[in-house]
Backbone bond lengths (Angstrom), bond angles and torsions (degrees), N, CA, C in turn:
res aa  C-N    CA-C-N  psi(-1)  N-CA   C-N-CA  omega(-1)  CA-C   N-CA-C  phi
1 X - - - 1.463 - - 1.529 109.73 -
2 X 1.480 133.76 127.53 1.089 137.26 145.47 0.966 145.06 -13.61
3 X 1.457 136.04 102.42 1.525 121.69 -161.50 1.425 124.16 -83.97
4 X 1.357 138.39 141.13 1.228 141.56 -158.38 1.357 110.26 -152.53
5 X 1.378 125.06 151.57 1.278 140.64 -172.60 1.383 91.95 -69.47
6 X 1.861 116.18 153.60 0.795 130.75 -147.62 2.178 81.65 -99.55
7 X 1.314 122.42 -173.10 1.479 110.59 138.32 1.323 162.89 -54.10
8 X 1.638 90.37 -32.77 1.346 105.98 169.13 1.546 113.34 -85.77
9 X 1.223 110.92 -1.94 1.898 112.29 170.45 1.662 109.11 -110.20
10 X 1.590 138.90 -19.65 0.937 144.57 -126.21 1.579 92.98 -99.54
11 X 1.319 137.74 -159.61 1.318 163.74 -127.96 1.751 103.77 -145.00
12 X 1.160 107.54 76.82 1.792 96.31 -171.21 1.306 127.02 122.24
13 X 1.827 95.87 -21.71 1.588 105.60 -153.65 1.059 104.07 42.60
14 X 1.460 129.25 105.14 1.498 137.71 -177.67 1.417 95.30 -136.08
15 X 1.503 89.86 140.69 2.075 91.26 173.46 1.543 98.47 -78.81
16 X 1.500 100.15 176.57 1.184 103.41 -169.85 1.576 132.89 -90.28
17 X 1.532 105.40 16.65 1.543 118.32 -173.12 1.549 90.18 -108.93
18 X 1.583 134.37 2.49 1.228 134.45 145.22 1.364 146.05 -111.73
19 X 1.699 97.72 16.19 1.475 126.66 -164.66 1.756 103.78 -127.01
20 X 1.505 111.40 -16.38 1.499 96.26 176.78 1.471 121.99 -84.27
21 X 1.431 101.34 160.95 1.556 117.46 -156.75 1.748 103.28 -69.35
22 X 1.325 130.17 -24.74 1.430 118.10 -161.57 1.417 82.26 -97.89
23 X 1.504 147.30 -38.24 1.426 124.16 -158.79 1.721 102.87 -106.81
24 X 0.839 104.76 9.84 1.907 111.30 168.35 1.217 117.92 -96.22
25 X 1.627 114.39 130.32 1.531 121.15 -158.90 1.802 94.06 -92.53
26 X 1.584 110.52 -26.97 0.996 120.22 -147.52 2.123 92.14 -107.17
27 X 1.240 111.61 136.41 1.516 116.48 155.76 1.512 125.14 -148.88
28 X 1.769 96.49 136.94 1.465 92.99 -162.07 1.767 85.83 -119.77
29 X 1.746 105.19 132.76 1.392 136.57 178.39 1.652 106.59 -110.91
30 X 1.450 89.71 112.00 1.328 108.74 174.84 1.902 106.91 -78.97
31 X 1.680 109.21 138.94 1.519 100.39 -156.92 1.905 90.81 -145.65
32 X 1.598 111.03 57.31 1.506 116.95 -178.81 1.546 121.99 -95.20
33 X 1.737 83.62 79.85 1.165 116.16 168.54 1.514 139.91 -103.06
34 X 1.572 117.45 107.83 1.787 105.01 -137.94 1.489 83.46 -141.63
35 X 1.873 123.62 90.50 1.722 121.83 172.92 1.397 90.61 -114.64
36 X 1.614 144.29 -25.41 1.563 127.98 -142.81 1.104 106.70 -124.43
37 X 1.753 120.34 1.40 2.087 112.86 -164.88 1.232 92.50 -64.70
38 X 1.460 110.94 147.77 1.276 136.07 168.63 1.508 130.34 -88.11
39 X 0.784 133.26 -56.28 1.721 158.73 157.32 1.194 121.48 -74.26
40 X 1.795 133.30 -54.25 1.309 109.53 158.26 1.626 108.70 -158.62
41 X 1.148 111.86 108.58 1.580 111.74 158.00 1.539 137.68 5.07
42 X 1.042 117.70 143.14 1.442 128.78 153.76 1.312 102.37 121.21
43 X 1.403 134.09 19.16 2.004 110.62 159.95 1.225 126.92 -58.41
44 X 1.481 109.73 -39.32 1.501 101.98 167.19 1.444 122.51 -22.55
45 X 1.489 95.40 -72.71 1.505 97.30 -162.49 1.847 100.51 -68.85
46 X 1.379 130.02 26.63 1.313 116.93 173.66 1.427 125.30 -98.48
47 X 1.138 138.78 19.71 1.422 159.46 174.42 1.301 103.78 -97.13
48 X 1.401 131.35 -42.21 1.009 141.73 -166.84 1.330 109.53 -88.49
49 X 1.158 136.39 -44.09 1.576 164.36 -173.61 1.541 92.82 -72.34
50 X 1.477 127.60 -58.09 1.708 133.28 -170.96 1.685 93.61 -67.26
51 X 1.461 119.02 -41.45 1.698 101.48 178.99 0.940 126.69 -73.03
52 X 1.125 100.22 -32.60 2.055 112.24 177.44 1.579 113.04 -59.28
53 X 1.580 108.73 -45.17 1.236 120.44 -177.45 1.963 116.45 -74.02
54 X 1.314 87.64 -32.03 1.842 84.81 171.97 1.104 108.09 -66.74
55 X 1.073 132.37 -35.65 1.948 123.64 177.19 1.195 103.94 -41.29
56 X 1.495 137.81 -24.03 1.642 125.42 167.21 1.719 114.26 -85.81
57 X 1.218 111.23 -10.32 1.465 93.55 177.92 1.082 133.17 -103.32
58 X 1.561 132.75 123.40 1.434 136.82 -148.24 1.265 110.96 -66.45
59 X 1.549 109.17 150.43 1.534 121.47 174.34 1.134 105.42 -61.38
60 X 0.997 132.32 -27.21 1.550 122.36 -178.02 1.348 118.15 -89.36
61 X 1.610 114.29 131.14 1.266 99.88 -159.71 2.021 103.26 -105.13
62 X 1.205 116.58 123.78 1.541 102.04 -175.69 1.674 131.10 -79.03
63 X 1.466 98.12 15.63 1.088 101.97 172.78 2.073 105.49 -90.18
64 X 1.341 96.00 -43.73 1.637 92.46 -179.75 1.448 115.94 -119.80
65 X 1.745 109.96 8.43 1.584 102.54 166.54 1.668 129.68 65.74
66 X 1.306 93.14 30.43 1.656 123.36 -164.35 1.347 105.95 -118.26
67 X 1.031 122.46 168.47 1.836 142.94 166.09 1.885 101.72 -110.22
68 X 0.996 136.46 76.49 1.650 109.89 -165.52 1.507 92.81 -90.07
69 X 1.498 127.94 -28.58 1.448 106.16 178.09 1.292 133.17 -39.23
70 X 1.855 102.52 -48.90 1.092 110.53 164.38 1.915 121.23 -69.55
71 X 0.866 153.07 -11.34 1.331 170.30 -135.01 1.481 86.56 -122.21
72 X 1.271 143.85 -57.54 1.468 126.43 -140.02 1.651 87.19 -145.39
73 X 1.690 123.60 -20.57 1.562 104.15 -173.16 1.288 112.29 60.38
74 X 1.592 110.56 120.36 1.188 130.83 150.40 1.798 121.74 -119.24
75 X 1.585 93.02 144.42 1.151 114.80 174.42 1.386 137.80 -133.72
76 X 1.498 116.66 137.17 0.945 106.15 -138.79 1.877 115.32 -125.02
77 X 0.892 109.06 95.48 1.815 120.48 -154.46 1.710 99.44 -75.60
78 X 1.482 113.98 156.09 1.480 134.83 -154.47 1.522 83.17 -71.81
79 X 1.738 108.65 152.11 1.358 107.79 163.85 1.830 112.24 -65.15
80 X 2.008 78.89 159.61 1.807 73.43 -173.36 1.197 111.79 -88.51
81 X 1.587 118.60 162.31 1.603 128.53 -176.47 1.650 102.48 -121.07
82 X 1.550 89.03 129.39 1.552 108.86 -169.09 1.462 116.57 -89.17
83 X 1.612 93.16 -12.46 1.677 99.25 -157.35 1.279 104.21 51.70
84 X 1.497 114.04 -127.11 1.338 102.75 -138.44 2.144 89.07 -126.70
85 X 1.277 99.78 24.58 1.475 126.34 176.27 1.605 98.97 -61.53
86 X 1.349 134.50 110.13 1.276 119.90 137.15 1.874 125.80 -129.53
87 X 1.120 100.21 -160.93 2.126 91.68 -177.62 1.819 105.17 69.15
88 X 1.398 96.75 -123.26 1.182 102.37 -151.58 1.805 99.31 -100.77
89 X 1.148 111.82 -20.62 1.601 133.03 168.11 1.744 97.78 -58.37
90 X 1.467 110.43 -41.48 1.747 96.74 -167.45 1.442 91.83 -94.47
91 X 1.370 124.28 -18.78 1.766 115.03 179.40 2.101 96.56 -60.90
92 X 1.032 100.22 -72.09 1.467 119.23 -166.94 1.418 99.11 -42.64
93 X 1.260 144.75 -62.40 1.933 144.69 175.45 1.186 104.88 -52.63
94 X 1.778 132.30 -31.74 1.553 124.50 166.81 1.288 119.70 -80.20
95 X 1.185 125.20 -14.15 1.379 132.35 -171.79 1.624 98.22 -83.92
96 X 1.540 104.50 -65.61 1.576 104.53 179.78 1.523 101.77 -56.79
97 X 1.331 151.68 -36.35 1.728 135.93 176.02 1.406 96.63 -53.06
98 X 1.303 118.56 -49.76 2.128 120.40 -156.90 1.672 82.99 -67.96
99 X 1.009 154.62 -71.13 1.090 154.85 -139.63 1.622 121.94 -60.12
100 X 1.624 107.07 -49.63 1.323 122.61 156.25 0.991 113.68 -34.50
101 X 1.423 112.05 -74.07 1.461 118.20 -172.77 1.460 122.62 -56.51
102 X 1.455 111.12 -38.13 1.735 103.01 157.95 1.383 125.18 -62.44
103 X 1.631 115.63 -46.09 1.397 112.94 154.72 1.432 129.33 -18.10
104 X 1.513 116.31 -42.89 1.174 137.54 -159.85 1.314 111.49 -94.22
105 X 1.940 113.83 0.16 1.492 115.31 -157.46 1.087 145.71 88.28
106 X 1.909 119.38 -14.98 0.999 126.08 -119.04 2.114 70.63 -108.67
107 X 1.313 90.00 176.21 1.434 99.59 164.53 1.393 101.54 -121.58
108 X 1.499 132.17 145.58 1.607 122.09 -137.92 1.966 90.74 -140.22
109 X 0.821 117.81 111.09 1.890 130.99 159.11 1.067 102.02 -99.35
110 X 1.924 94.22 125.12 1.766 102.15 175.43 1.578 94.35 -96.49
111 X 1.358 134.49 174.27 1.083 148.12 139.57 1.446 116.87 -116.27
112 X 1.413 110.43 106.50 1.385 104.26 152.31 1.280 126.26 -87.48
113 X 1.951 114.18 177.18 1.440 99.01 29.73 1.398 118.61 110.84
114 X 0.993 140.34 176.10 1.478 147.92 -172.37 1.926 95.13 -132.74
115 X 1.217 106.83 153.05 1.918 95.73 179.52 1.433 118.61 -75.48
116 X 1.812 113.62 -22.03 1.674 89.88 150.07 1.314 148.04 12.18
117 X 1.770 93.09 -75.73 1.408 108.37 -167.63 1.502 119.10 -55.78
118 X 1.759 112.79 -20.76 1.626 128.19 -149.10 1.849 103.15 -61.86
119 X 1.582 97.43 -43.16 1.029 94.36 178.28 1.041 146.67 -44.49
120 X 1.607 107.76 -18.56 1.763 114.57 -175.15 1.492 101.10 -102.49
121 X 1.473 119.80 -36.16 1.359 96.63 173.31 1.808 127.95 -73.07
122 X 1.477 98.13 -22.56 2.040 90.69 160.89 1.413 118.83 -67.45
123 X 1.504 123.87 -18.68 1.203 109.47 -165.90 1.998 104.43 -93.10
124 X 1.095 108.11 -3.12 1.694 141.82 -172.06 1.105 114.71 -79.88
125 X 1.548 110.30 -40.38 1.196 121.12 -174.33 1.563 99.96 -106.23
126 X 1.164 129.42 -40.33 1.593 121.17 166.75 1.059 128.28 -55.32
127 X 1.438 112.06 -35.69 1.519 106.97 154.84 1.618 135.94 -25.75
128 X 1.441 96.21 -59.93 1.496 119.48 172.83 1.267 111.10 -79.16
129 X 1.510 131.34 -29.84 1.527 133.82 -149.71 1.516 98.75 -125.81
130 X 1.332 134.25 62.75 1.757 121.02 -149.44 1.749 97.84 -95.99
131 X 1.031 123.88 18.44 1.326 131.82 169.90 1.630 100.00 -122.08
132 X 1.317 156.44 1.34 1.053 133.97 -177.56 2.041 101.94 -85.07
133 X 1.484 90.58 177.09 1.297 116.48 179.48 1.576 118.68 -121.56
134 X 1.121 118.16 172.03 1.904 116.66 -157.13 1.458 81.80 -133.34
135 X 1.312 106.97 113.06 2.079 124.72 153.63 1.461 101.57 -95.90
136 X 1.647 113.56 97.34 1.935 114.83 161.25 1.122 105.82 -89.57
137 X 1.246 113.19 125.80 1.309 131.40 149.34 1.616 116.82 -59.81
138 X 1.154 164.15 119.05 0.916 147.53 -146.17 1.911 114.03 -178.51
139 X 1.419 118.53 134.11 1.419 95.08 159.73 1.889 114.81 -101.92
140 X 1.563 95.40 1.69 1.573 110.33 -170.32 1.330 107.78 -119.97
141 X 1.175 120.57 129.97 1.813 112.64 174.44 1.529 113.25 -59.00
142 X 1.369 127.66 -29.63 1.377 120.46 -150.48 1.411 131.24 26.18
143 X 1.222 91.48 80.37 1.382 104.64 179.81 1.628 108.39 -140.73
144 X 1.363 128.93 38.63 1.440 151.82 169.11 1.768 98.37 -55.25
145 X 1.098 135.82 132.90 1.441 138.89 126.76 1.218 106.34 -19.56
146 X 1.820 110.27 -86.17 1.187 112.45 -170.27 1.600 103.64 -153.64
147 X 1.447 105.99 133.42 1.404 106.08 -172.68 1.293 118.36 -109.04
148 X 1.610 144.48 123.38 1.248 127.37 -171.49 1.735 132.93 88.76
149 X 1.694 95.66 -22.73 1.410 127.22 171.57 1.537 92.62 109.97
150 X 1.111 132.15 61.81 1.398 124.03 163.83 1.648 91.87 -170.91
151 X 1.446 96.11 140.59 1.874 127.67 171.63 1.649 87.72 -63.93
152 X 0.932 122.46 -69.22 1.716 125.60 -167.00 1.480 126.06 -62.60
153 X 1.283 110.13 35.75 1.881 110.94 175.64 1.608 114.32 -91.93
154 X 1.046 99.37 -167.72 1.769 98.28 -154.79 2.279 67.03 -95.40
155 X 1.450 123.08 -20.16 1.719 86.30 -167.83 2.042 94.65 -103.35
156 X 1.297 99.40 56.13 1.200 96.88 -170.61 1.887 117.53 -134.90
157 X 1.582 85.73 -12.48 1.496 122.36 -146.97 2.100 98.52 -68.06
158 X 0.946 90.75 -37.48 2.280 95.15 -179.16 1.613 101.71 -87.82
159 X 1.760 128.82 -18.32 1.469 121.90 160.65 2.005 96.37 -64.96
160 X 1.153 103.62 -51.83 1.450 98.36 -161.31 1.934 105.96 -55.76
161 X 1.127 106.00 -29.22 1.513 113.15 -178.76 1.814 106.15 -62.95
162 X 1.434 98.64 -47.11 1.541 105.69 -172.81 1.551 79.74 -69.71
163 X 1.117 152.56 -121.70 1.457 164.09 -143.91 1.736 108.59 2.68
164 X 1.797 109.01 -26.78 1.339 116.98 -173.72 1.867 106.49 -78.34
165 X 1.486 93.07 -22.16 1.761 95.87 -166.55 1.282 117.02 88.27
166 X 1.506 129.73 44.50 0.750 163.71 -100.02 1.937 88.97 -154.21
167 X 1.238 135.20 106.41 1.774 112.20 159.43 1.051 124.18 -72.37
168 X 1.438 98.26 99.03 1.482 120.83 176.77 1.852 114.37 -53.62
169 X 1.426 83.72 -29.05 2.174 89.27 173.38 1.879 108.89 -43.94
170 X 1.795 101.58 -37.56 1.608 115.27 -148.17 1.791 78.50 -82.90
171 X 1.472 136.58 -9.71 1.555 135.76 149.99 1.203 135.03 -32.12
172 X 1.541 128.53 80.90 1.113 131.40 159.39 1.480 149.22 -114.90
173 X 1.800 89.45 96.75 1.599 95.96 -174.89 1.830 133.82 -99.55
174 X 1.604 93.45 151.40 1.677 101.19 -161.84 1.038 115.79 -131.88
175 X 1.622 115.84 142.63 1.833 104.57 -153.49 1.422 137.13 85.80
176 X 1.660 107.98 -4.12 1.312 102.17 163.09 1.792 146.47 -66.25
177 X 1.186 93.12 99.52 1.530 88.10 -176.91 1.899 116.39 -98.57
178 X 1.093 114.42 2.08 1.575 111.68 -151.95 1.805 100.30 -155.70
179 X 1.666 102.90 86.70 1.221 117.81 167.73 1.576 129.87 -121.14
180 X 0.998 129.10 -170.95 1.293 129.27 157.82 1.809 109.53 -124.52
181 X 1.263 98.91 164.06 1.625 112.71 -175.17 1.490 96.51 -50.47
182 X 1.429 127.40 -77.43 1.282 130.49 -166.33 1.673 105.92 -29.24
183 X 1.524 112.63 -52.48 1.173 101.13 -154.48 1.300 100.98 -83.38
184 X 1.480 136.08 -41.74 1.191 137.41 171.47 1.939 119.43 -31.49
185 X 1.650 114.73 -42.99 1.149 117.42 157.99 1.554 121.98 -55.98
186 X 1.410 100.61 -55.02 1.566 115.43 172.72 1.607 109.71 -27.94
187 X 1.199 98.23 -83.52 2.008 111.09 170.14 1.028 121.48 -37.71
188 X 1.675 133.43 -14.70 1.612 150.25 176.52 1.558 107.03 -88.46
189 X 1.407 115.32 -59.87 1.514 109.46 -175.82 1.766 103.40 -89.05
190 X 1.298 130.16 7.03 1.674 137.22 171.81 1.868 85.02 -71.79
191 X 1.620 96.79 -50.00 1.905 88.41 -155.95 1.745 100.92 99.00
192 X 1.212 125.35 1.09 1.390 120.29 178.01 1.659 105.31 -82.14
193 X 1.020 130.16 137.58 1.909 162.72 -127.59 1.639 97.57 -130.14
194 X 1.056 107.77 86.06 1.839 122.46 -173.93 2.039 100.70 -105.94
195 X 1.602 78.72 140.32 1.480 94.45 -165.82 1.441 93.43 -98.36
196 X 1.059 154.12 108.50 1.729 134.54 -170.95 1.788 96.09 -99.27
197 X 1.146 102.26 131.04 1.274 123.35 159.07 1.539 116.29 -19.15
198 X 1.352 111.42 -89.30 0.854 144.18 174.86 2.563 114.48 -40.75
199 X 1.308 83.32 -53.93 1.446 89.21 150.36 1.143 140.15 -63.30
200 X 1.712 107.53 -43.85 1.579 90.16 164.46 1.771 128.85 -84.91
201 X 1.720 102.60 -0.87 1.880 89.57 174.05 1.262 80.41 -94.33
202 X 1.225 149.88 48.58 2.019 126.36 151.92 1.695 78.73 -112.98
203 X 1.254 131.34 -38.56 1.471 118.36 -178.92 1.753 118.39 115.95
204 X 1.076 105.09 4.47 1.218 123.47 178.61 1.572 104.97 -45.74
205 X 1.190 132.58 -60.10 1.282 136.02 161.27 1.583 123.71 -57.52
206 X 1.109 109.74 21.12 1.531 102.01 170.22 2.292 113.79 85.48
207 X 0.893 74.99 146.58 1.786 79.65 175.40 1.609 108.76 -51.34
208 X 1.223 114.48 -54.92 1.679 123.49 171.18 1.620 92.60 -86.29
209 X 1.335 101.07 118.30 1.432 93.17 174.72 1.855 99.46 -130.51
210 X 1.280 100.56 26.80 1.592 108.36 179.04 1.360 111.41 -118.84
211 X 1.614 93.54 5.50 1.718 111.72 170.51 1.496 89.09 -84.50
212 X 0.778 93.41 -65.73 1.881 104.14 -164.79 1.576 95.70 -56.21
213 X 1.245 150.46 -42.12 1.676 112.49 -170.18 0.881 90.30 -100.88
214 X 1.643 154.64 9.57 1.396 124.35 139.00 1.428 137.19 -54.08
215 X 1.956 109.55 -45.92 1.461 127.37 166.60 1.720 96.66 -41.19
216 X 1.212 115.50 -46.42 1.729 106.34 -159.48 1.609 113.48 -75.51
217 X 1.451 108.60 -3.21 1.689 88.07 152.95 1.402 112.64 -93.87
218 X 1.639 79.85 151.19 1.780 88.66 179.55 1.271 120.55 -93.86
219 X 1.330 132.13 8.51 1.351 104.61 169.91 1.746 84.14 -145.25
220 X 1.399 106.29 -166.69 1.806 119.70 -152.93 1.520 106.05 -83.24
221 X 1.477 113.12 -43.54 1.354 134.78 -162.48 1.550 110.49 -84.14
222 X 1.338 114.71 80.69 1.668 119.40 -175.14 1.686 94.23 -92.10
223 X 1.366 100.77 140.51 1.913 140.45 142.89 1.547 101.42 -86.78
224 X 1.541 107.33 131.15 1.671 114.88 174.68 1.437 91.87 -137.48
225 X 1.401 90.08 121.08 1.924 115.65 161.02 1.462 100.33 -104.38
226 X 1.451 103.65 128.20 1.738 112.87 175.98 1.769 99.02 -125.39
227 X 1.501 99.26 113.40 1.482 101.91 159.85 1.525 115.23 -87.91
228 X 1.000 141.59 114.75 1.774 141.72 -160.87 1.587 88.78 -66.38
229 X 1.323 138.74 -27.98 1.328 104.98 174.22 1.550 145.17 -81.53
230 X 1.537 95.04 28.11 1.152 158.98 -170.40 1.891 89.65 -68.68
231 X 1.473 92.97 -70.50 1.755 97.50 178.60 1.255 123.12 -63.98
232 X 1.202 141.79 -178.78 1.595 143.81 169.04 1.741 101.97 -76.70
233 X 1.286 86.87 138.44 1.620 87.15 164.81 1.970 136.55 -36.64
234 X 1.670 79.36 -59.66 1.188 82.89 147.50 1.313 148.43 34.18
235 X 1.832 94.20 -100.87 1.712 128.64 -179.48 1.304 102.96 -91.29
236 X 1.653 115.93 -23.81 1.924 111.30 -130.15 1.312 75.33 -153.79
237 X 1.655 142.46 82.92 1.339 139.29 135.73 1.261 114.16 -76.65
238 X 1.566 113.68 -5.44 1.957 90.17 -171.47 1.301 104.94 -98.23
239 X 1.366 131.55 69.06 1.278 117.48 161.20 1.405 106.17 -139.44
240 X 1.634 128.38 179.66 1.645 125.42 -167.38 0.807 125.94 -60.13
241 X 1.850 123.73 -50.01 1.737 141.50 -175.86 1.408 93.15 -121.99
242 X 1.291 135.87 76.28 1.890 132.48 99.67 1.208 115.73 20.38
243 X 1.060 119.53 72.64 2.162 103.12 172.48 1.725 100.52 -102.03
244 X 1.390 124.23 135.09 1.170 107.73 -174.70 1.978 101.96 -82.93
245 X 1.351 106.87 -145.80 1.287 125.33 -166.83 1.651 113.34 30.13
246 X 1.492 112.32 55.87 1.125 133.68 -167.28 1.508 99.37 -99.27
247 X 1.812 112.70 -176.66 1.656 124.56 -179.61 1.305 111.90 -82.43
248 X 1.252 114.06 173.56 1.556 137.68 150.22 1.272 123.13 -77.54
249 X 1.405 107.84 165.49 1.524 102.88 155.74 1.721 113.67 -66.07
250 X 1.436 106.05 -87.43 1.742 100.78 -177.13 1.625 120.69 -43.52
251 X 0.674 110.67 -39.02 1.925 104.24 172.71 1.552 100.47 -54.27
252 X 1.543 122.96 -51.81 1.307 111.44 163.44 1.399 153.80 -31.62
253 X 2.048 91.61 -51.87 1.386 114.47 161.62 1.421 117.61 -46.28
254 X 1.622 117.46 -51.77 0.967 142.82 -147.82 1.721 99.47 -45.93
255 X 1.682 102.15 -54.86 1.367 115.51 -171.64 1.765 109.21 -61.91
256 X 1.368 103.10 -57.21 1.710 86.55 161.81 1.046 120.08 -40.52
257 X 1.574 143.69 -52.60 1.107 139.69 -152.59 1.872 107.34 -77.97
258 X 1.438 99.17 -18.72 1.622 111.13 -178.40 1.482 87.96 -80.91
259 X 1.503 138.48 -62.41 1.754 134.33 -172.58 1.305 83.33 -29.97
260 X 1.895 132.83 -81.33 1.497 104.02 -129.60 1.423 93.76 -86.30
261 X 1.570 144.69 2.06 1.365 112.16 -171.81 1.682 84.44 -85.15
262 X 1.086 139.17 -3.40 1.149 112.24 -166.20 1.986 97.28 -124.86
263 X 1.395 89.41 40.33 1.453 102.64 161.13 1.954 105.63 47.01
264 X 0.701 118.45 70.14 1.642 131.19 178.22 0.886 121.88 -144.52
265 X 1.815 118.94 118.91 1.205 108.60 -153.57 1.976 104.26 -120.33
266 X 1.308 102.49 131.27 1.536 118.68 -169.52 1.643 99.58 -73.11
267 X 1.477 120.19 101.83 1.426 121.07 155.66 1.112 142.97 -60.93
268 X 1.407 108.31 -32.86 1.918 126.78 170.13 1.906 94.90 -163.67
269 X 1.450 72.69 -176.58 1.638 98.55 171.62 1.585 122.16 173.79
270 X 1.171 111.88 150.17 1.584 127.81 166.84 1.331 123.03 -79.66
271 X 1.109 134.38 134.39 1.744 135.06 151.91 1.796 93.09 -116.69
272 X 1.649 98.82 128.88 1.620 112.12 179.70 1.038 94.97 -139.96
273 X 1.739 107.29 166.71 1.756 130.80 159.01 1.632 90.25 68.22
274 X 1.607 121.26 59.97 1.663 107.84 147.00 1.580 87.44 -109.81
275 X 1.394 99.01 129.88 1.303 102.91 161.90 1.950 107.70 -98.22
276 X 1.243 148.41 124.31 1.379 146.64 -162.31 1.651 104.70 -83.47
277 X 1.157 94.05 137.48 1.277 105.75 167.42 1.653 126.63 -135.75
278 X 1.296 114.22 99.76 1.391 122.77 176.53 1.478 114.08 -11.27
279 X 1.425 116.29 -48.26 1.604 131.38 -165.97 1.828 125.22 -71.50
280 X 2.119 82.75 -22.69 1.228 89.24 -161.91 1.757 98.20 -137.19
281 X 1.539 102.96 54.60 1.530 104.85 163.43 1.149 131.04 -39.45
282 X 1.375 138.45 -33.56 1.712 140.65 -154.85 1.819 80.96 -87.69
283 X 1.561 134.40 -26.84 1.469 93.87 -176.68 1.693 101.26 -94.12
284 X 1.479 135.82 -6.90 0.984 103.92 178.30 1.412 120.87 -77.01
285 X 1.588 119.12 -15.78 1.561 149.79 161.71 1.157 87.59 -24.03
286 X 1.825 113.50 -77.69 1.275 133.66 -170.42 1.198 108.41 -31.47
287 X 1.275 126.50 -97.23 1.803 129.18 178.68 1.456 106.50 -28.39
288 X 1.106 136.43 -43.12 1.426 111.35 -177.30 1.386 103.92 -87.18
289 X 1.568 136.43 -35.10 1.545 113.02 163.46 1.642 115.99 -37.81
290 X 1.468 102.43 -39.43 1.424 85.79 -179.15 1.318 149.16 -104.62
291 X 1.236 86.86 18.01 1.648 103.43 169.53 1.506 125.77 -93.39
292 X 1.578 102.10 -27.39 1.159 119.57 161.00 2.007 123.20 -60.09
293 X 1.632 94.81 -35.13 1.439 100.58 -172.24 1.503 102.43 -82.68
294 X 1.391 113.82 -34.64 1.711 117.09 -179.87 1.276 97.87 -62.33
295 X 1.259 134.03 -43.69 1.708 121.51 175.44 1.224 123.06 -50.33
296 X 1.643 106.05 -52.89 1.874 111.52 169.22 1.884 112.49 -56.89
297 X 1.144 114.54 -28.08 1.394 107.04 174.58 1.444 107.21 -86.21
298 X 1.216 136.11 -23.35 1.237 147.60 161.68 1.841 126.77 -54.28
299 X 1.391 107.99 -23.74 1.239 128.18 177.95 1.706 123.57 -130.82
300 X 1.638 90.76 11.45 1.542 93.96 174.15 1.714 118.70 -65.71
């Protein structure tokens, strides 16, 4: 039998006739992996921090007035151990775990983590999904060569995706406030579809502008990587790079709520880079409200 977090460690605190691995549609893989932060520490310990913290957030979800834990079961497997695996050795051992588990049916939540990790679960899910498209949440493109002296950093992690051959066109990122020239060109001749921060409060995208980066994937079958610094400080100080003039929550929603009117259906996804902070509970709250709510929009 498969080993799995008990309740009192699990995703929900879920008893265990809604937490085991053969009758759960849903599995969430903890992935606290932390070699490349730049500015300030602590993703590791954020997988751990998002489970602890979902034990406060209700089964009921108020956006659709449902129980889906119970409805679809989630389960929730031990974080993974890399030994002494990192680079492209720890991409490749996470990719083959994400894969199983789709093999298996499952619909698969990574938790990081540092954004590193993202790479193995898009390439995991493309495997299986070779028409889907990538929605980043992001306040950074990551699209570095190499940051720090290594190809494999968390601001390096969407070059490493393009490096697979990957259509970077099916690239759509939102929330960028904090690039460099290189990469900003990079994202121009990729053909990847950048939402800039800063562009959409001047309005350039329209009043609904969560119409518009939904229209810009091209096909039905979205992968979503969410870096939480993604949000405004604000809500979301516990993570490494803080960029202010960041999102909300509901402006956030909003864009889910644009996926299903416009019929798009979410296969997996990542939430990375919470680093926890004792001081500042309401954002680790945050990440687990929202991983929980990306599932209910995920199974609407």
């Amino acid at each position: 039998m498969m080993k799995v977090l008990p309740t009192s460690q699990n995703f929900l605190g879920l008893p265990r006739k809604s937490s085991e691995h053969t009758s759960s549609k849903i599995v969430v893989l903890s992935v606290p992996y932390e070699k490349t932060v730049s500015y300030g520490g602590g993703t590791a310990k954020g997988p751990e921090a998002i489970l602890k913290a979902s034990h406060y957030v209700e089964f009921l979800d108020d956006e659709f007035f449902r129980e889906l834990c119970f409805e679809q079961g989630i389960v929730t497997l031990p974080p993974i151990n890399f030994g002494k695996r990192t680079g492209k050795n720890m991409l490749d051992y996470l990719q083959g775990a994400i894969s199983k588990e789709i093999e298996n049916g499952k619909f698969v939540v990574t938790l990081g983590g540092e954004h590193t990790i993202s790479t193995a679960p898009i390439m995991a899910h493309f495997a299986h999904y070779p028409k889907m498209s990538v929605l980043h949440f992001d306040a950074h493109s990551d699209l570095r060569m190499k940051y720090s002296g290594t190809p494999y950093s968390h601001a390096c992690f969407m070059a490493r995706v393009a490096d697979t051959g990957f259509p970077m066109k099916r690239v759509v990122q939102v929330g960028i406030r904090a690039q460099e020239k290189a990469e900003f060109e990079h994202a121009k001749k990729l053909g990847i579809q950048t939402f800039y921060a800063t562009r959409i409060r001047k309005g350039e995208h329209g009043q609904n502008w969560q119409n518009a980066v939904v229209k810009a994937l091209p096909t039905n079958e979205v992968y979503i990587t969410f870096d939480v610094d993604y949000f405004d400080p604000a809500i979301m100080p516990s993570t490494g790079t803080p960029e202010p003039d960041g999102f909300f929550w509901n402006e956030t929603m909003e864009i889910f709520r644009e996926l299903n009117r416009q019929k798009k259906k979410i296969i997996g996804f990542d939430v990375v880079e919470l680093s926890p902070d004792p001081k500042a509970r309401h954002a680790t709250y945050l990440a687990a409200k929202l991983v929980y709510r990306m599932l209910n929009f995920a199974f609407a």
